[in-house]
C-alpha positions as CSV (number, residue, x, y, z in Angstrom):
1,X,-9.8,11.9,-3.1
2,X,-8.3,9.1,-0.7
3,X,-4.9,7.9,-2.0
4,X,-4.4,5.6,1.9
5,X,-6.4,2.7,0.7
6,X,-3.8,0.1,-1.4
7,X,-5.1,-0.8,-5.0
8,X,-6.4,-3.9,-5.2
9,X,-5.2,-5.8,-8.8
10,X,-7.6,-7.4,-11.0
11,X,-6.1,-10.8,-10.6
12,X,-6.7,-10.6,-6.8
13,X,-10.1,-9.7,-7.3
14,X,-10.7,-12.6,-10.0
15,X,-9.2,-15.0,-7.0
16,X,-11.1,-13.9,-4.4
17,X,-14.5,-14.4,-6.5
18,X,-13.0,-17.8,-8.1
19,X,-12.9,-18.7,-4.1
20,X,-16.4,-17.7,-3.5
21,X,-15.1,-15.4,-0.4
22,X,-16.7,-12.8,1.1
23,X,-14.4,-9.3,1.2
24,X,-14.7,-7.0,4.2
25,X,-13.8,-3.8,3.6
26,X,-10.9,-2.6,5.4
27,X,-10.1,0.8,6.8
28,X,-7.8,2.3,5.5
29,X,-6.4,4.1,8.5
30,X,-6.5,1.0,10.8
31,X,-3.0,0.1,12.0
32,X,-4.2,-2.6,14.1
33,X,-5.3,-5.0,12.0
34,X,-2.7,-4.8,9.2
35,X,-4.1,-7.4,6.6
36,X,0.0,-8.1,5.5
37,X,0.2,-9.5,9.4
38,X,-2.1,-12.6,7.9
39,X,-1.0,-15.9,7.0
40,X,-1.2,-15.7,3.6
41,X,1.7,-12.8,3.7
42,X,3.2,-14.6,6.5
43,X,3.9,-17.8,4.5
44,X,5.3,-15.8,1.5
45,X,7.2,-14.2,3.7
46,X,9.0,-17.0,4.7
47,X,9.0,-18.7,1.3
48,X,11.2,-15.5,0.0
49,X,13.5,-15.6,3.2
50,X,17.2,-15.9,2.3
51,X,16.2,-16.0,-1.5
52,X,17.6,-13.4,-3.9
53,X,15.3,-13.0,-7.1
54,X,17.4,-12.0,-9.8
55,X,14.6,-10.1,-12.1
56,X,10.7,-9.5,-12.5
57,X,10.6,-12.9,-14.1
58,X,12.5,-14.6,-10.9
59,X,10.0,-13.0,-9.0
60,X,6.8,-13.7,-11.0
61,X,7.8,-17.3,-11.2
62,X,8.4,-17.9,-7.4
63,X,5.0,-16.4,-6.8
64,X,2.9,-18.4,-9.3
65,X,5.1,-21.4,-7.6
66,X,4.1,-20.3,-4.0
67,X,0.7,-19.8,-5.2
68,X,0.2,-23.2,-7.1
69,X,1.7,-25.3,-4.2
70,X,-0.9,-24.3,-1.4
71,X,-3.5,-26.6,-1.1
72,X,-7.3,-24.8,-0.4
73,X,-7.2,-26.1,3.0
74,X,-4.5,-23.3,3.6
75,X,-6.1,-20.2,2.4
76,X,-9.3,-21.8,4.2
77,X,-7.2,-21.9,7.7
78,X,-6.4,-18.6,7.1
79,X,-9.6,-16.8,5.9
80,X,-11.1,-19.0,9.4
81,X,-8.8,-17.8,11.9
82,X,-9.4,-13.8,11.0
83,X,-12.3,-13.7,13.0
84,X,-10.2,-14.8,16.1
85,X,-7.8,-11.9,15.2
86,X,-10.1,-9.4,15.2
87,X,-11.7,-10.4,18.5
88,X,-8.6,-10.2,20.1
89,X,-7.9,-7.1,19.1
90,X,-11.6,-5.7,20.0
91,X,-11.0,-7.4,23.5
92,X,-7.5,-5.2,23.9
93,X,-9.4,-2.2,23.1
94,X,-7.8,-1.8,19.6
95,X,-4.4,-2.7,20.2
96,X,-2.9,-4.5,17.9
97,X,-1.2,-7.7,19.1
98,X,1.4,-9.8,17.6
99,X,1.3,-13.8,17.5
């Protein structure tokens, strides 16, 4: 029984098939290629810098927000430039490099 590999909620699943994207599997032992180190957790990153949320509700509602306001053509970017990543990582022999 592996506990290492993150649960994966329903409504990111439902996205990810609404988007008609392909999901690689991810190991779960792989610290160089951290999927958080992606744009999409990047941006919301940023979005939540400086910002105190004051409950679960404050919190919920800035995500749906950050969610709503992206257009496709950023979660397309994204998705388009992991195959770069990767290779660059392959190329340093497995080290994971920041950008």
């Amino acid at each position: 029984h592996d506990n290492a590999r993150p649960h994966t909620s329903l409504m990111t699943r439902q996205k990810l098939r609404e988007l008609v994207w392909e999901v690689l599997m991810h190991s779960p032992y792989s610290p160089d290629l951290a999927p958080s180190d992606y744009h999409l957790f990047r941006s919301l990153q940023n979005s939540l810098d400086g910002k105190t949320l004051a409950d679960k509700k404050a919190a919920e509602n800035h995500l749906k927000k950050f969610f709503a306001d992206k257009p496709q053509k950023f979660y397309t970017d994204g998705i388009m430039k992991l195959p770069e990543k990767w290779q660059k990582v392959i190329d340093n022999n497995g080290q994971y490099i920041l950008d």
